[in-house]
TORNU-989194 format. One record per residue (C-alpha): residue number from 1; z, x, y. Coordinates in steps of 0.5 Angstrom, whole numbers, padded with zeros to 4 digits. Layout:
REM TORNU-989194
lovex  Z  X  Y
NUM  Z  X  Y
...
***
This chain:
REM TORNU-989194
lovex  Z  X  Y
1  0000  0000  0000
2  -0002  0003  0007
3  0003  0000  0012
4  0000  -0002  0019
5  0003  -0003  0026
6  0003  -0011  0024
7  0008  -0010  0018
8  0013  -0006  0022
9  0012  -0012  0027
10  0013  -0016  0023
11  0018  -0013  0017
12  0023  -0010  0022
13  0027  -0014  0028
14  0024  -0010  0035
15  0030  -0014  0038
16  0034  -0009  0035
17  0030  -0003  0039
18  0031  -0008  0045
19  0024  -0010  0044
20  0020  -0018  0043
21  0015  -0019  0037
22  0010  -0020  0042
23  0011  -0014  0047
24  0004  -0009  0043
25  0005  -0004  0048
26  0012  -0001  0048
27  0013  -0003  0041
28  0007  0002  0039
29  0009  0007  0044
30  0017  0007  0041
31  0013  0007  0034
32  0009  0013  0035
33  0014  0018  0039
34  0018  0017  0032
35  0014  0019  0028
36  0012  0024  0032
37  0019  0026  0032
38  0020  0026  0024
39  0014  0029  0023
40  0017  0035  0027
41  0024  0035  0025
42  0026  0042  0023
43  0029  0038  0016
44  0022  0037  0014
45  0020  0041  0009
46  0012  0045  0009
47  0009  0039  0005
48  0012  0034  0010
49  0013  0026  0009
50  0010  0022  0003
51  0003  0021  0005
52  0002  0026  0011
53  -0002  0031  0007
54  -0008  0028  0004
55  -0014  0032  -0001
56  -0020  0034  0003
57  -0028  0037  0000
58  -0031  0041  0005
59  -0039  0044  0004
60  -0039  0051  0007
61  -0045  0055  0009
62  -0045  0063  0008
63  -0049  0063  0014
64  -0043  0059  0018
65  -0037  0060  0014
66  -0033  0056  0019
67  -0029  0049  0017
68  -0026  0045  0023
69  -0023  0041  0022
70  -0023  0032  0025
71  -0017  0030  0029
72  -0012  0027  0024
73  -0011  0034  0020
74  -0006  0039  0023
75  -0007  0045  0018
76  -0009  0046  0010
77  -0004  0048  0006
78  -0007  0050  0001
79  -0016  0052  -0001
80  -0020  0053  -0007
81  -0027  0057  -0005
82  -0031  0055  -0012
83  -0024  0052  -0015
84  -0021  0060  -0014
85  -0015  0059  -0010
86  -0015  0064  -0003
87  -0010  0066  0002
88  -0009  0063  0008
89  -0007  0067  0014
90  -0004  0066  0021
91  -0007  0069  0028
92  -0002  0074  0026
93  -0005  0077  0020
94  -0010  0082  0024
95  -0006  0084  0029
96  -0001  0086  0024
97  0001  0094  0024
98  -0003  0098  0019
99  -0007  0092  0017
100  -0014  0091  0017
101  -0015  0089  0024
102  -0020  0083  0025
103  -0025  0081  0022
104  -0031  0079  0019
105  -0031  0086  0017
106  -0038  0090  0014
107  -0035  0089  0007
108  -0036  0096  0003
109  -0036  0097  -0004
110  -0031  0102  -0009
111  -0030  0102  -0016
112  -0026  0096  -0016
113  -0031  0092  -0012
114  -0030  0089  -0005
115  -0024  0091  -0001
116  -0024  0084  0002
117  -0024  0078  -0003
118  -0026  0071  0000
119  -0020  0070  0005
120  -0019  0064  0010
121  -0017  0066  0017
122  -0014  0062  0022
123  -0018  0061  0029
124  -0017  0059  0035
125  -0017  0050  0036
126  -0025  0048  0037
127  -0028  0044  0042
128  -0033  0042  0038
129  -0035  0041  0030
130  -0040  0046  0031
131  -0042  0052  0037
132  -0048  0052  0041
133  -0053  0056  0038
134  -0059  0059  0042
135  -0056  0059  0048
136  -0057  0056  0053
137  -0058  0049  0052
138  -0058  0043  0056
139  -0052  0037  0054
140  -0054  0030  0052
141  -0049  0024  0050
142  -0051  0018  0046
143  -0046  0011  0046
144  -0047  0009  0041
145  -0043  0001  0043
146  -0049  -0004  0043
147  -0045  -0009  0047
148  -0046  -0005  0053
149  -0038  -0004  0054
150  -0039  0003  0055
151  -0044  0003  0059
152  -0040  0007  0067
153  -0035  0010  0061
154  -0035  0018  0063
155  -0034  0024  0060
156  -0033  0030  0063
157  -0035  0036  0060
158  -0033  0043  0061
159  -0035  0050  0060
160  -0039  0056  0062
161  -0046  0056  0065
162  -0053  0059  0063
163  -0051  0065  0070
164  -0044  0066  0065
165  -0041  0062  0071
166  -0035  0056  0070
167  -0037  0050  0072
168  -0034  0047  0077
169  -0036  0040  0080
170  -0032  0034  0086
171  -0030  0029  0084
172  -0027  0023  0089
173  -0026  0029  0094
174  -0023  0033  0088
175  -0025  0040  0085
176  -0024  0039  0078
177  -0027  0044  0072
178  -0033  0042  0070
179  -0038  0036  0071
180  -0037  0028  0069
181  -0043  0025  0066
182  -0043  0017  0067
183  -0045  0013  0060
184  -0052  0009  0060
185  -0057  0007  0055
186  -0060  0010  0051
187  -0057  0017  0053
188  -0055  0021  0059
189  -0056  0028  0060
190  -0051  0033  0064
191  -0054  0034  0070
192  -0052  0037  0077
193  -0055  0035  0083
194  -0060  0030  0079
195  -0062  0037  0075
196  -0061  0038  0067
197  -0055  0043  0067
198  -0056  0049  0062
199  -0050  0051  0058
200  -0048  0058  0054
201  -0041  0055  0052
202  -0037  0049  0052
203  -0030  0050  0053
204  -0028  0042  0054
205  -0029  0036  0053
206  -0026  0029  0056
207  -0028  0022  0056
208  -0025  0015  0057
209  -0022  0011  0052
210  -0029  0008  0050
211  -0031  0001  0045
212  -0035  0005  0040
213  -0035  0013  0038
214  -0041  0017  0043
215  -0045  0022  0040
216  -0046  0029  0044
217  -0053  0034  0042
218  -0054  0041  0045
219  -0062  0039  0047
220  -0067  0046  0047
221  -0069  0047  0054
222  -0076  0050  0051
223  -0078  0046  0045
224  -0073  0039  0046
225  -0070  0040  0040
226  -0064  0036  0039
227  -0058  0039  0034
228  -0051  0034  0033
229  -0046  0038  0036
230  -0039  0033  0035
231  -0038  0026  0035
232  -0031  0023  0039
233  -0028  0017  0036
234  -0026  0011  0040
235  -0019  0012  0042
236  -0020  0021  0043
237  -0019  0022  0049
238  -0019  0030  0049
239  -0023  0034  0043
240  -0020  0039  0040
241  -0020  0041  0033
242  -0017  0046  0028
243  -0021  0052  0025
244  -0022  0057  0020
245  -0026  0061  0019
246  -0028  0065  0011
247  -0028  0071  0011
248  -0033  0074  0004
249  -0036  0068  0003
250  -0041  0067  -0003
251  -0047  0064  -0002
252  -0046  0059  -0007
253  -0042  0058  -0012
254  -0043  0060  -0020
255  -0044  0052  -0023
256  -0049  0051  -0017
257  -0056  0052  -0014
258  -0055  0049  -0007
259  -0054  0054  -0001
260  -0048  0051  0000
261  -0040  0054  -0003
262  -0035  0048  -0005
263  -0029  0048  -0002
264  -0023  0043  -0003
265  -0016  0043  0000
266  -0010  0040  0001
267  -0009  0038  0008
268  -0002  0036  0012
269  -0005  0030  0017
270  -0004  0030  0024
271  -0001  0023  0029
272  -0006  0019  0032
273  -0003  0015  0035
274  -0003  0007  0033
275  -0005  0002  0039
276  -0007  -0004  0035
277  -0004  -0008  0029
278  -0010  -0006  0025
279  -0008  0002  0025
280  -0005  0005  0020
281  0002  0008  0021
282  0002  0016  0018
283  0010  0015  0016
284  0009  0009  0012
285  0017  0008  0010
286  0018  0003  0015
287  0026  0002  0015
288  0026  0010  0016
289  0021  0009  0022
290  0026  0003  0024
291  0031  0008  0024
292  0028  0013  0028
293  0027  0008  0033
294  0034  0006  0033
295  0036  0014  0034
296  0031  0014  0040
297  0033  0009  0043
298  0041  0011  0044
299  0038  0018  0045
300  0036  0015  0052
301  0043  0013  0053
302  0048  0018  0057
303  0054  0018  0053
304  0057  0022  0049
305  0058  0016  0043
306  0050  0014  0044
307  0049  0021  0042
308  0053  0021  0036
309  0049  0015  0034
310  0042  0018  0036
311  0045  0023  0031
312  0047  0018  0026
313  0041  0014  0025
314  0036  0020  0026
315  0041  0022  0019
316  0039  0015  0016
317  0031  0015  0018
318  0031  0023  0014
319  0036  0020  0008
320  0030  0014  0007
321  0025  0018  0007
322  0028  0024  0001
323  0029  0018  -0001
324  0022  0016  -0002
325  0019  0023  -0003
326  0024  0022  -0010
327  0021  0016  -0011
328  0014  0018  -0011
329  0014  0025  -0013
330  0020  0026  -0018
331  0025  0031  -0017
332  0026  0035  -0023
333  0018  0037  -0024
334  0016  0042  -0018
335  0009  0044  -0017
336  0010  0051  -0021
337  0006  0056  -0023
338  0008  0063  -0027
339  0003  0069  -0028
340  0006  0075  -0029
341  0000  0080  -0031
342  -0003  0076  -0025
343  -0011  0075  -0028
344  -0009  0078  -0035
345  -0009  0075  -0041
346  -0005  0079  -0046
347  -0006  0074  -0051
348  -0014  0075  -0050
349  -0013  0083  -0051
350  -0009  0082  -0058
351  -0002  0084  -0054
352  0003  0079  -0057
353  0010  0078  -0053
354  0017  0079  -0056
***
Protein backbone atom coordinates (compact mmCIF):
# COMPACT_ATOMS: atom_id res chain seq x y z
CA UNK A 1 0.00 0.00 0.00
CA UNK A 2 1.75 3.38 -0.76
CA UNK A 3 0.14 6.17 1.68
CA UNK A 4 -1.12 9.68 0.07
CA UNK A 5 -1.68 13.22 1.51
CA UNK A 6 -5.43 12.23 1.67
CA UNK A 7 -4.80 9.16 3.78
CA UNK A 8 -3.10 10.99 6.35
CA UNK A 9 -5.86 13.59 6.23
CA UNK A 10 -8.17 11.44 6.50
CA UNK A 11 -6.40 8.30 8.87
CA UNK A 12 -5.05 11.09 11.66
CA UNK A 13 -7.16 13.78 13.35
CA UNK A 14 -5.25 17.38 11.95
CA UNK A 15 -6.79 19.11 14.87
CA UNK A 16 -4.29 17.48 17.04
CA UNK A 17 -1.59 19.28 15.13
CA UNK A 18 -4.19 22.58 15.51
CA UNK A 19 -5.16 22.15 11.97
CA UNK A 20 -8.85 21.31 9.81
CA UNK A 21 -9.27 18.50 7.59
CA UNK A 22 -10.01 21.11 4.91
CA UNK A 23 -6.92 23.49 5.68
CA UNK A 24 -4.63 21.46 2.02
CA UNK A 25 -2.04 23.81 2.39
CA UNK A 26 -0.63 24.05 6.17
CA UNK A 27 -1.45 20.47 6.30
CA UNK A 28 0.82 19.58 3.31
CA UNK A 29 3.47 22.14 4.46
CA UNK A 30 3.50 20.45 8.26
CA UNK A 31 3.70 16.84 6.65
CA UNK A 32 6.70 17.55 4.32
CA UNK A 33 8.75 19.56 7.13
CA UNK A 34 8.36 16.22 9.12
CA UNK A 35 9.51 13.90 6.93
CA UNK A 36 12.06 16.18 5.97
CA UNK A 37 13.02 16.23 9.45
CA UNK A 38 12.77 12.23 10.11
CA UNK A 39 14.55 11.69 6.76
CA UNK A 40 17.45 13.72 8.39
CA UNK A 41 17.41 12.43 12.04
CA UNK A 42 20.82 11.32 13.22
CA UNK A 43 18.98 8.15 14.40
CA UNK A 44 18.40 7.18 10.94
CA UNK A 45 20.31 4.48 9.76
CA UNK A 46 22.61 4.28 6.20
CA UNK A 47 19.68 2.47 4.31
CA UNK A 48 16.85 4.76 5.93
CA UNK A 49 13.20 4.27 6.42
CA UNK A 50 11.01 1.66 5.12
CA UNK A 51 10.27 2.50 1.68
CA UNK A 52 12.93 5.26 1.05
CA UNK A 53 15.32 3.40 -0.82
CA UNK A 54 14.00 1.79 -3.98
CA UNK A 55 15.85 -0.60 -6.85
CA UNK A 56 16.85 1.41 -10.24
CA UNK A 57 18.45 0.14 -13.78
CA UNK A 58 20.49 2.33 -15.69
CA UNK A 59 22.03 2.14 -19.37
CA UNK A 60 25.53 3.57 -19.35
CA UNK A 61 27.55 4.39 -22.74
CA UNK A 62 31.54 4.12 -22.65
CA UNK A 63 31.36 7.11 -24.68
CA UNK A 64 29.41 9.10 -21.52
CA UNK A 65 29.81 7.04 -18.61
CA UNK A 66 28.11 9.30 -16.25
CA UNK A 67 24.40 8.74 -14.69
CA UNK A 68 22.57 11.71 -13.14
CA UNK A 69 20.27 10.92 -11.26
CA UNK A 70 16.24 12.35 -11.51
CA UNK A 71 14.95 14.44 -8.52
CA UNK A 72 13.61 12.05 -6.18
CA UNK A 73 17.02 10.19 -5.54
CA UNK A 74 19.43 11.55 -3.21
CA UNK A 75 22.29 8.94 -3.56
CA UNK A 76 22.96 5.19 -4.63
CA UNK A 77 24.03 2.75 -1.82
CA UNK A 78 25.00 0.42 -3.50
CA UNK A 79 26.13 -0.33 -7.79
CA UNK A 80 26.65 -3.59 -9.77
CA UNK A 81 28.26 -2.54 -13.35
CA UNK A 82 27.31 -6.01 -15.39
CA UNK A 83 25.96 -7.32 -12.23
CA UNK A 84 29.75 -7.08 -10.48
CA UNK A 85 29.26 -5.07 -7.55
CA UNK A 86 31.76 -1.57 -7.44
CA UNK A 87 32.87 0.77 -5.10
CA UNK A 88 31.33 3.81 -4.66
CA UNK A 89 33.69 6.78 -3.25
CA UNK A 90 32.87 10.26 -2.09
CA UNK A 91 34.26 13.86 -3.53
CA UNK A 92 37.23 13.17 -0.88
CA UNK A 93 38.34 10.04 -2.34
CA UNK A 94 40.83 11.86 -5.05
CA UNK A 95 41.94 14.42 -3.01
CA UNK A 96 43.17 11.78 -0.46
CA UNK A 97 46.99 12.17 0.65
CA UNK A 98 48.92 9.50 -1.38
CA UNK A 99 45.93 8.60 -3.27
CA UNK A 100 45.51 8.43 -6.98
CA UNK A 101 44.27 11.98 -7.40
CA UNK A 102 41.61 12.72 -9.88
CA UNK A 103 40.32 10.84 -12.65
CA UNK A 104 39.66 9.54 -15.38
CA UNK A 105 43.16 8.67 -15.70
CA UNK A 106 44.94 6.80 -18.93
CA UNK A 107 44.52 3.41 -17.52
CA UNK A 108 48.22 1.41 -17.90
CA UNK A 109 48.58 -2.08 -17.87
CA UNK A 110 50.85 -4.48 -15.66
CA UNK A 111 51.01 -8.23 -14.86
CA UNK A 112 48.03 -7.79 -12.76
CA UNK A 113 46.03 -6.21 -15.55
CA UNK A 114 44.37 -2.38 -14.96
CA UNK A 115 45.40 -0.68 -12.12
CA UNK A 116 42.07 1.20 -12.04
CA UNK A 117 39.00 -1.42 -12.03
CA UNK A 118 35.30 0.17 -12.80
CA UNK A 119 34.79 2.70 -9.85
CA UNK A 120 31.90 5.11 -9.34
CA UNK A 121 32.84 8.31 -8.31
CA UNK A 122 30.80 11.20 -7.14
CA UNK A 123 30.33 14.56 -8.87
CA UNK A 124 29.36 17.60 -8.42
CA UNK A 125 25.11 18.12 -8.70
CA UNK A 126 23.77 18.41 -12.41
CA UNK A 127 21.88 20.80 -14.22
CA UNK A 128 20.82 18.84 -16.67
CA UNK A 129 20.57 14.85 -17.66
CA UNK A 130 22.76 15.69 -20.05
CA UNK A 131 25.99 18.25 -20.97
CA UNK A 132 26.22 20.39 -23.91
CA UNK A 133 28.12 18.92 -26.48
CA UNK A 134 29.70 20.79 -29.40
CA UNK A 135 29.28 24.20 -27.99
CA UNK A 136 28.10 26.72 -28.39
CA UNK A 137 24.33 25.89 -28.94
CA UNK A 138 21.31 27.75 -28.90
CA UNK A 139 18.40 26.76 -26.19
CA UNK A 140 14.87 26.07 -27.08
CA UNK A 141 12.20 25.13 -24.52
CA UNK A 142 8.91 23.10 -25.59
CA UNK A 143 5.56 23.20 -23.21
CA UNK A 144 4.49 20.32 -23.35
CA UNK A 145 0.73 21.69 -21.73
CA UNK A 146 -1.97 21.40 -24.60
CA UNK A 147 -4.69 23.49 -22.72
CA UNK A 148 -2.54 26.61 -23.14
CA UNK A 149 -2.07 27.13 -18.87
CA UNK A 150 1.62 27.27 -19.32
CA UNK A 151 1.49 29.72 -21.88
CA UNK A 152 3.49 33.47 -20.15
CA UNK A 153 5.03 30.73 -17.67
CA UNK A 154 8.87 31.52 -17.46
CA UNK A 155 11.90 29.87 -17.19
CA UNK A 156 15.02 31.48 -16.40
CA UNK A 157 18.17 29.83 -17.74
CA UNK A 158 21.59 30.53 -16.58
CA UNK A 159 25.14 29.89 -17.56
CA UNK A 160 28.05 30.97 -19.63
CA UNK A 161 27.84 32.73 -23.24
CA UNK A 162 29.68 31.72 -26.33
CA UNK A 163 32.35 34.84 -25.28
CA UNK A 164 32.87 32.55 -21.82
CA UNK A 165 30.96 35.37 -20.35
CA UNK A 166 28.17 34.98 -17.32
CA UNK A 167 24.87 36.09 -18.71
CA UNK A 168 23.37 38.58 -17.10
CA UNK A 169 19.84 40.24 -18.06
CA UNK A 170 17.23 43.06 -16.00
CA UNK A 171 14.25 41.75 -14.88
CA UNK A 172 11.74 44.49 -13.57
CA UNK A 173 14.74 47.20 -13.19
CA UNK A 174 16.45 44.24 -11.30
CA UNK A 175 20.25 42.64 -12.49
CA UNK A 176 19.50 38.78 -12.22
CA UNK A 177 21.94 35.78 -13.32
CA UNK A 178 20.83 34.87 -16.43
CA UNK A 179 17.98 35.50 -19.02
CA UNK A 180 13.98 34.59 -18.67
CA UNK A 181 12.32 32.89 -21.69
CA UNK A 182 8.28 33.36 -21.41
CA UNK A 183 6.66 29.99 -22.61
CA UNK A 184 4.68 29.75 -25.95
CA UNK A 185 3.73 27.32 -28.26
CA UNK A 186 5.06 25.43 -30.01
CA UNK A 187 8.37 26.61 -28.73
CA UNK A 188 10.60 29.60 -27.51
CA UNK A 189 14.23 30.03 -27.83
CA UNK A 190 16.45 31.99 -25.50
CA UNK A 191 16.81 35.16 -26.80
CA UNK A 192 18.58 38.27 -25.96
CA UNK A 193 17.39 41.40 -27.64
CA UNK A 194 15.18 39.50 -30.19
CA UNK A 195 18.64 37.44 -31.18
CA UNK A 196 18.80 33.41 -30.26
CA UNK A 197 21.74 33.35 -27.42
CA UNK A 198 24.50 30.98 -27.86
CA UNK A 199 25.61 28.90 -24.77
CA UNK A 200 29.08 26.92 -23.76
CA UNK A 201 27.61 25.84 -20.45
CA UNK A 202 24.55 26.24 -18.68
CA UNK A 203 24.90 26.59 -14.99
CA UNK A 204 21.15 26.76 -13.79
CA UNK A 205 18.05 26.47 -14.44
CA UNK A 206 14.73 27.90 -13.12
CA UNK A 207 11.05 27.88 -13.94
CA UNK A 208 7.54 28.55 -12.63
CA UNK A 209 5.40 26.07 -11.22
CA UNK A 210 4.08 24.85 -14.65
CA UNK A 211 0.68 22.42 -15.28
CA UNK A 212 2.53 19.82 -17.48
CA UNK A 213 6.53 19.18 -17.69
CA UNK A 214 8.56 21.32 -20.29
CA UNK A 215 11.13 19.93 -22.50
CA UNK A 216 14.58 21.88 -23.15
CA UNK A 217 16.78 21.12 -26.26
CA UNK A 218 20.25 22.67 -27.03
CA UNK A 219 19.71 23.63 -31.00
CA UNK A 220 22.82 23.41 -33.33
CA UNK A 221 23.59 27.21 -34.55
CA UNK A 222 24.80 25.64 -37.94
CA UNK A 223 22.86 22.57 -39.11
CA UNK A 224 19.72 23.22 -36.65
CA UNK A 225 19.86 19.84 -35.14
CA UNK A 226 17.99 19.72 -31.80
CA UNK A 227 19.28 17.20 -29.01
CA UNK A 228 17.04 16.61 -25.57
CA UNK A 229 18.84 17.89 -23.14
CA UNK A 230 16.75 17.70 -19.73
CA UNK A 231 13.10 17.28 -19.03
CA UNK A 232 11.52 19.53 -15.62
CA UNK A 233 8.39 18.08 -13.96
CA UNK A 234 5.26 20.25 -12.99
CA UNK A 235 6.04 20.76 -9.25
CA UNK A 236 10.47 21.53 -10.19
CA UNK A 237 11.00 24.67 -9.30
CA UNK A 238 15.07 24.67 -9.72
CA UNK A 239 16.78 21.43 -11.55
CA UNK A 240 19.58 20.03 -9.83
CA UNK A 241 20.41 16.50 -9.76
CA UNK A 242 23.10 14.21 -8.46
CA UNK A 243 25.88 12.67 -10.72
CA UNK A 244 28.38 9.87 -10.79
CA UNK A 245 30.66 9.31 -12.92
CA UNK A 246 32.32 5.47 -13.75
CA UNK A 247 35.59 5.34 -13.94
CA UNK A 248 36.86 2.18 -16.27
CA UNK A 249 33.82 1.51 -18.19
CA UNK A 250 33.27 -1.28 -20.66
CA UNK A 251 32.23 -1.22 -23.74
CA UNK A 252 29.48 -3.53 -22.95
CA UNK A 253 29.09 -6.20 -20.93
CA UNK A 254 29.76 -10.16 -21.64
CA UNK A 255 26.22 -11.40 -22.15
CA UNK A 256 25.30 -8.28 -24.35
CA UNK A 257 25.78 -7.07 -28.04
CA UNK A 258 24.27 -3.35 -27.66
CA UNK A 259 27.18 -0.50 -26.81
CA UNK A 260 25.72 0.14 -23.75
CA UNK A 261 26.91 -1.36 -19.94
CA UNK A 262 23.85 -2.44 -17.70
CA UNK A 263 23.82 -0.78 -14.33
CA UNK A 264 21.43 -1.66 -11.31
CA UNK A 265 21.41 -0.12 -8.22
CA UNK A 266 20.20 0.52 -4.84
CA UNK A 267 19.18 4.24 -4.39
CA UNK A 268 18.24 6.15 -1.20
CA UNK A 269 15.24 8.37 -2.29
CA UNK A 270 14.84 11.79 -2.04
CA UNK A 271 11.56 14.32 -0.73
CA UNK A 272 9.56 15.86 -3.22
CA UNK A 273 7.30 17.54 -1.58
CA UNK A 274 3.28 16.68 -1.65
CA UNK A 275 1.23 19.46 -2.63
CA UNK A 276 -2.24 17.50 -3.53
CA UNK A 277 -4.01 14.36 -2.20
CA UNK A 278 -2.98 12.28 -4.92
CA UNK A 279 1.03 12.40 -3.86
CA UNK A 280 2.41 10.03 -2.31
CA UNK A 281 4.09 10.48 1.14
CA UNK A 282 7.76 9.03 1.10
CA UNK A 283 7.55 8.12 5.03
CA UNK A 284 4.38 5.91 4.61
CA UNK A 285 4.10 5.25 8.59
CA UNK A 286 1.39 7.73 9.00
CA UNK A 287 1.11 7.33 12.88
CA UNK A 288 4.95 8.16 12.98
CA UNK A 289 4.47 10.77 10.57
CA UNK A 290 1.68 12.09 12.98
CA UNK A 291 3.77 11.82 15.65
CA UNK A 292 6.48 14.22 14.17
CA UNK A 293 4.11 16.61 13.39
CA UNK A 294 2.80 16.72 16.81
CA UNK A 295 7.15 17.09 18.23
CA UNK A 296 6.78 19.86 15.48
CA UNK A 297 4.34 21.73 16.46
CA UNK A 298 5.43 21.75 20.33
CA UNK A 299 9.12 22.27 19.03
CA UNK A 300 7.42 26.19 18.00
CA UNK A 301 6.68 26.69 21.40
CA UNK A 302 9.15 28.71 23.79
CA UNK A 303 8.93 26.72 26.93
CA UNK A 304 10.78 24.32 28.70
CA UNK A 305 7.75 21.62 28.93
CA UNK A 306 7.10 21.77 25.20
CA UNK A 307 10.53 21.19 24.34
CA UNK A 308 10.50 18.18 26.28
CA UNK A 309 7.36 17.08 24.71
CA UNK A 310 8.79 18.18 21.20
CA UNK A 311 11.41 15.52 22.68
CA UNK A 312 8.78 13.01 23.74
CA UNK A 313 7.03 12.62 20.37
CA UNK A 314 9.80 12.78 18.17
CA UNK A 315 10.95 9.29 20.33
CA UNK A 316 7.75 7.99 19.50
CA UNK A 317 7.65 8.94 15.64
CA UNK A 318 11.37 7.10 15.58
CA UNK A 319 9.87 3.91 17.80
CA UNK A 320 7.19 3.50 15.01
CA UNK A 321 9.17 3.63 12.35
CA UNK A 322 12.08 0.68 13.76
CA UNK A 323 9.03 -0.74 14.53
CA UNK A 324 8.19 -0.79 10.89
CA UNK A 325 11.66 -1.60 9.38
CA UNK A 326 11.23 -4.89 12.13
CA UNK A 327 8.07 -5.53 10.52
CA UNK A 328 8.92 -5.74 6.94
CA UNK A 329 12.68 -6.32 7.00
CA UNK A 330 12.88 -8.89 9.90
CA UNK A 331 15.35 -8.48 12.62
CA UNK A 332 17.58 -11.55 13.06
CA UNK A 333 18.37 -11.88 8.94
CA UNK A 334 20.83 -8.78 8.03
CA UNK A 335 22.10 -8.70 4.37
CA UNK A 336 25.47 -10.29 5.06
CA UNK A 337 28.24 -11.74 3.01
CA UNK A 338 31.36 -13.58 3.88
CA UNK A 339 34.59 -14.13 1.32
CA UNK A 340 37.55 -14.70 3.21
CA UNK A 341 39.82 -15.64 0.12
CA UNK A 342 37.98 -12.53 -1.59
CA UNK A 343 37.48 -14.16 -5.42
CA UNK A 344 39.18 -17.28 -4.65
CA UNK A 345 37.68 -20.39 -4.72
CA UNK A 346 39.51 -22.91 -2.47
CA UNK A 347 37.12 -25.74 -3.09
CA UNK A 348 37.61 -25.20 -7.22
CA UNK A 349 41.61 -25.42 -6.43
CA UNK A 350 40.95 -29.04 -4.35
CA UNK A 351 41.89 -27.20 -1.06
CA UNK A 352 39.72 -28.39 1.51
CA UNK A 353 38.99 -26.37 5.16
CA UNK A 354 39.33 -27.78 8.47
Amino acid sequence: MRNRLYDFRTQCDPSDIGFCIPDMNRIAFTVNQSQRRLLMCREISDEGWMGTWAEMAFSVSQTYPYITLPRDVARIVKMNVCQRPVQIQNQFYEYLAFGDGNLPKTCFLNDRGCKWGVTAYTRNNAVTFIDLTSAPQFIRIYPQDTTGSDIGKRVLIQGIDSSGNHVYSLDNNYQVSGVFAALVSPFVDVTVLGLPLAFNSILGIQKDVTVAPIQIFQVDPITGAEVLLHIMEPTEKVASYRRYYLNSLPANCCNQTTGSVAVSAIAKLELVPVVADTDYLLIQNIEALMEECKSLRYSKVDSMSAKQMADYHHRAAIRLLQGELVHYMGKEKPAMSFHPFGSFDPAAAGIGMI
